[in-house]
C-alpha positions as MATLAB code, in Angstrom:
seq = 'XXXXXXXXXXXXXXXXXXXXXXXXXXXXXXXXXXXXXXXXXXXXXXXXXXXXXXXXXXXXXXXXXXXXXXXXXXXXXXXXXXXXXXXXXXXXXXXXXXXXXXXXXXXXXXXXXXXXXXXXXXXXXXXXXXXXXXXXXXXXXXXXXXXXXXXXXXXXXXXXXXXXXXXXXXXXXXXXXXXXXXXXXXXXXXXXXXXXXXXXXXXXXXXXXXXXXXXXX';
ca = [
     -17.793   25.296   16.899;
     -16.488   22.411   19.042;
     -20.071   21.506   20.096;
     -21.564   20.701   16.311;
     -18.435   19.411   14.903;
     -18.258   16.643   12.272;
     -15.920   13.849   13.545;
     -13.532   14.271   10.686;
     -13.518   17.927   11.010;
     -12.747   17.649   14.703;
      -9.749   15.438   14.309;
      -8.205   17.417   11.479;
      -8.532   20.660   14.069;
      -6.733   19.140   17.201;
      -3.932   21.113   16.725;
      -5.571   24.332   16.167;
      -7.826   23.978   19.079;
      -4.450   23.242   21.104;
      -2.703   25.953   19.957;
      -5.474   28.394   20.746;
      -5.934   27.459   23.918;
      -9.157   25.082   24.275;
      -7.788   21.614   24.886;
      -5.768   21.404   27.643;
      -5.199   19.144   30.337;
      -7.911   19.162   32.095;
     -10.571   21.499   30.008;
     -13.839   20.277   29.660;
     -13.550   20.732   25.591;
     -10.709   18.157   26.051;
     -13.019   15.675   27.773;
     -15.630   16.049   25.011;
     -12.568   15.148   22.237;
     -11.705   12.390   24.166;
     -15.360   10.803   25.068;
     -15.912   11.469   21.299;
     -13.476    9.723   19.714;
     -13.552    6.703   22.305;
     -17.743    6.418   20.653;
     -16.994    3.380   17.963;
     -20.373    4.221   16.315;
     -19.968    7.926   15.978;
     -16.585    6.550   14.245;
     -18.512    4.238   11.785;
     -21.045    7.038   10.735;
     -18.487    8.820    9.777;
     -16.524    5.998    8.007;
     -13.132    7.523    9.599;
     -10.180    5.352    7.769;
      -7.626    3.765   10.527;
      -4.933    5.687    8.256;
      -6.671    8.696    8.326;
      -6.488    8.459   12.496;
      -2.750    7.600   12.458;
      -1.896   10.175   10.556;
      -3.929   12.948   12.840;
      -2.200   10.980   15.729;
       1.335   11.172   14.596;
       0.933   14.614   13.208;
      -0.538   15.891   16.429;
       1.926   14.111   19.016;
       4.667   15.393   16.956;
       3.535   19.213   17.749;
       4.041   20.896   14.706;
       2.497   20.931   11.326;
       3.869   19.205    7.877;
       5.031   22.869    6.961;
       6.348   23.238   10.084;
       4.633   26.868   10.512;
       3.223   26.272   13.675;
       3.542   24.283   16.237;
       1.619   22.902   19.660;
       2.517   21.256   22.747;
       0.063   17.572   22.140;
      -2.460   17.388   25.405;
      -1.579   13.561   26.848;
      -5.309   12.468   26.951;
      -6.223   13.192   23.309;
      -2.748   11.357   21.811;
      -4.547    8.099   24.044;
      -7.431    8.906   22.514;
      -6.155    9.080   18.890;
      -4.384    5.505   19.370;
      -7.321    3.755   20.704;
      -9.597    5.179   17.886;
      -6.679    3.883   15.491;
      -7.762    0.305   16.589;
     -11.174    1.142   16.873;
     -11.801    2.334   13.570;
     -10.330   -1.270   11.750;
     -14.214   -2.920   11.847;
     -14.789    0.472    9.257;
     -12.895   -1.452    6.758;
     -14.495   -4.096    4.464;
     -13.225   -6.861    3.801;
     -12.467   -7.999    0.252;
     -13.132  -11.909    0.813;
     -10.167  -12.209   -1.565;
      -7.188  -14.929   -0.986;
      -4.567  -11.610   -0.527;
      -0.595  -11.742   -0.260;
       1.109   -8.686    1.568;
       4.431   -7.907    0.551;
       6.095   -5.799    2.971;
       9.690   -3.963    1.362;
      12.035   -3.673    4.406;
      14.858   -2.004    3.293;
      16.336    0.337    4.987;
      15.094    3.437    2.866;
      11.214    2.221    4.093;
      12.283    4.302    7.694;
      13.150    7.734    5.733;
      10.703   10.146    3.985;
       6.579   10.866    4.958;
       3.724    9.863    3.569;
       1.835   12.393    2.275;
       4.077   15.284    4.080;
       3.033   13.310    7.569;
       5.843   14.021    9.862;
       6.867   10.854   11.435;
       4.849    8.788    9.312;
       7.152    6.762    7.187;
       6.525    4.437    4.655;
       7.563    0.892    7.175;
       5.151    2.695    9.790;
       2.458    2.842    7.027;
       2.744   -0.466    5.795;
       3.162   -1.953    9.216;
      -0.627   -0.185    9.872;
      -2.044   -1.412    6.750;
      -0.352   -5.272    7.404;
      -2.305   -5.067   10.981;
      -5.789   -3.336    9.390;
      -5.599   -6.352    6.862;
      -4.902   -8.936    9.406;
      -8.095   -7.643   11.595;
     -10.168   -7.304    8.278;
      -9.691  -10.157    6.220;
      -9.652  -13.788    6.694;
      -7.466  -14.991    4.317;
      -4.366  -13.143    4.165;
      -0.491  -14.141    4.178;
       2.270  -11.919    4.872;
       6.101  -11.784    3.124;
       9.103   -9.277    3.870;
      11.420   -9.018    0.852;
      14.707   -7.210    0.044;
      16.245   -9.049   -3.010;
      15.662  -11.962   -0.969;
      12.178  -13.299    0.966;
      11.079  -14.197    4.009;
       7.584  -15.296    5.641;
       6.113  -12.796    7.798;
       3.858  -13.679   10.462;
       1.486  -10.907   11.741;
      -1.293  -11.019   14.114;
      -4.317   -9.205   14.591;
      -3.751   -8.800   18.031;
      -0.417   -7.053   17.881;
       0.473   -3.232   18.393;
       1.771   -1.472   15.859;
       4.844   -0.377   17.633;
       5.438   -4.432   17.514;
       4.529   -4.910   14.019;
       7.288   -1.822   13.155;
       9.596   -3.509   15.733;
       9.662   -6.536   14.258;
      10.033   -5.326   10.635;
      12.420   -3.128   11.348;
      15.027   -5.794   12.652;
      14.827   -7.769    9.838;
      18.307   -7.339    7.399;
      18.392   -5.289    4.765;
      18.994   -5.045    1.241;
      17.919   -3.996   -2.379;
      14.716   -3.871   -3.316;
      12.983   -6.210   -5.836;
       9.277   -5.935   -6.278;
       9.109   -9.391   -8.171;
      10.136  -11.304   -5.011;
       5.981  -11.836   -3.969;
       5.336  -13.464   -7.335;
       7.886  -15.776   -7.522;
       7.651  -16.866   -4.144;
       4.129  -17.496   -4.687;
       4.964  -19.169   -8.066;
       7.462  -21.591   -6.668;
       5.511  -22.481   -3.553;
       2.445  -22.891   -5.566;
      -0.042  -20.405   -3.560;
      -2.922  -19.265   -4.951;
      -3.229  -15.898   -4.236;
      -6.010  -13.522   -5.742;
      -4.155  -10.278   -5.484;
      -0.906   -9.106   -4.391;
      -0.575   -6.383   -2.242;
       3.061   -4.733   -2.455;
       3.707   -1.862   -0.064;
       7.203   -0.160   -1.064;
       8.208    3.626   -1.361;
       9.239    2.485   -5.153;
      13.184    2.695   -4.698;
      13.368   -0.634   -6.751;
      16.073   -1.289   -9.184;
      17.304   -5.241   -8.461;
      16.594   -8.387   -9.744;
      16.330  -10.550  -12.814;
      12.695   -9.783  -14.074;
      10.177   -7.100  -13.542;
       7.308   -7.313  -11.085;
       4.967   -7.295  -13.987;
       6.426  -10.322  -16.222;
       6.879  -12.011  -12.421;
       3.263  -11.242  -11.773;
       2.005  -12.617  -16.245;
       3.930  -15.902  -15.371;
       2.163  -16.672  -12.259;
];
C-alpha cells in the first residue's frame, strides 16, 4: 500500500506501519517515508497544513495513540523528517495581505490540556506554531503576549519552535483577559485589520469584554 500512498494518508499511518513492523531503522520503506516527505512539491500538491504535520509529529514521537490503545517505539529518521516537513510546508499557506495582530494568552493553563486529543500538543505549543507560520506567511503582522496585563512580542520567521515556546513560556503569568489586544491597539493607535487571539478560553478578568473592547476600537 506504501508504494501508491496519498501523502496525507501516509503521514496519518506512521504509526501503524511502525507498529507492524515496516519502518524501521534502516528499512527501505523507511527511506521512501523519509525521501517523501523531504519532496516540498509533493507537499504542496497535497496542500498538507504545517499543523496538520506537527500534530502527526508530536503524536508519532510520543509512541502511543490519543486513546492510548496502542503504542510504537518512533523510528529516529522519520521524527527528522516530520520536523523538517513542519517548516517546509509554511509556503502552503496563503497569505491574507491583511494588517494582522497576534495575541498570544500565556498563562500558565496554555501548557495543560491537547488540542484536538494530540498528546503533547498543548495549546502554548499550538499557538507558538501558528505565531511562526504567520510570521513566514504574512508581511504585516505584530505580535502581543497578554495575561491581565500586555507585553510586545517579538517573533521571527527564522526561529524554531522550541524557541518560540521557550520564550513564551518564561514570560510571568497571570489571569486571562481577552480584551487586552484591543485596548492596546486602541491606546497605541495601531491600525490593525483583524485580531488574531489564540487562548484555550479560560478567561474570566478584566473590566470589559473582548467584544465591547474590540466595537470601541
Amino acid at each position: 500500500l506504501l508504494e501508491s500512498m496519498p501523502m496525507t494518508a501516509m503521514i496519518r499511518n506512521l504509526a501503524n506501519m511502525t507498529r507492524c513492523g515496516l519502518l524501521t531503522q534502516h528499512s527501505a520503506a523507511t527511506k521512501s517515508v523519509v525521501k517523501r516527505l523531504a519532496d516540498t512539491e509533493r507537499l504542496r500538491r497535497a496542500r498538507v497544513h504545517p499543523i496538520a504535520v506537527l500534530a502527526a509529529l508530536t503524536t508519532y514521537e510520543a509512541g502511543r495513540g490519543a486513546r492510548g490503545k496502542h503504542s510504537w517505539t518512533a523510528v529516529r529518521p522519520i521524527v527528522d523528517a516530520l520536523d523538517a516537513a513542519f517548516y517546509q510546508t509554511f509556503d502552503n499557506v496563503e497569505a491574507t495581505g491583511k494588517r494582522l495582530l497576534l495575541a498570544l494568552d500565556v498563562s500558565g493553563s496554555m501548557s495543560c490540556g491537547a488540542i484536538s486529543g494530540v498528546p503533547g500538543l498543548t495549546p502554548r505549543i499550538g499557538s507558538a506554531a501558528m505565531s511562526l507560520i504567520t510570521a513566514a506567511t504574512e508581511t504585516d503582522y505584530g505580535f502581543v503576549a497578554f495575561t491581565s496585563k500586555l507585553r510586545e512580542l517579538s517573533i521571527s520567521p527564522r526561529q524554531r519552535l522550541d524557541d518560540v515556546v521557550k520564550t513564551i513560556s518564561g514570560l510571568s503569568f497571570g489571569s486571562t483577559d481577552c480584551a487586552q489586544p484591543m485596548l492596546w491597539a486602541l491606546r497605541k493607535k495601531v491600525k490593525i485589520d483583524a485580531f488574531v487571539v489564540y487562548t484555550d478560553s479560560e478567561t474570566w478578568c478584566g473590566n470589559i469584554h473582548p467584544v465591547q473592547a474590540l466595537a470601541e476600537y
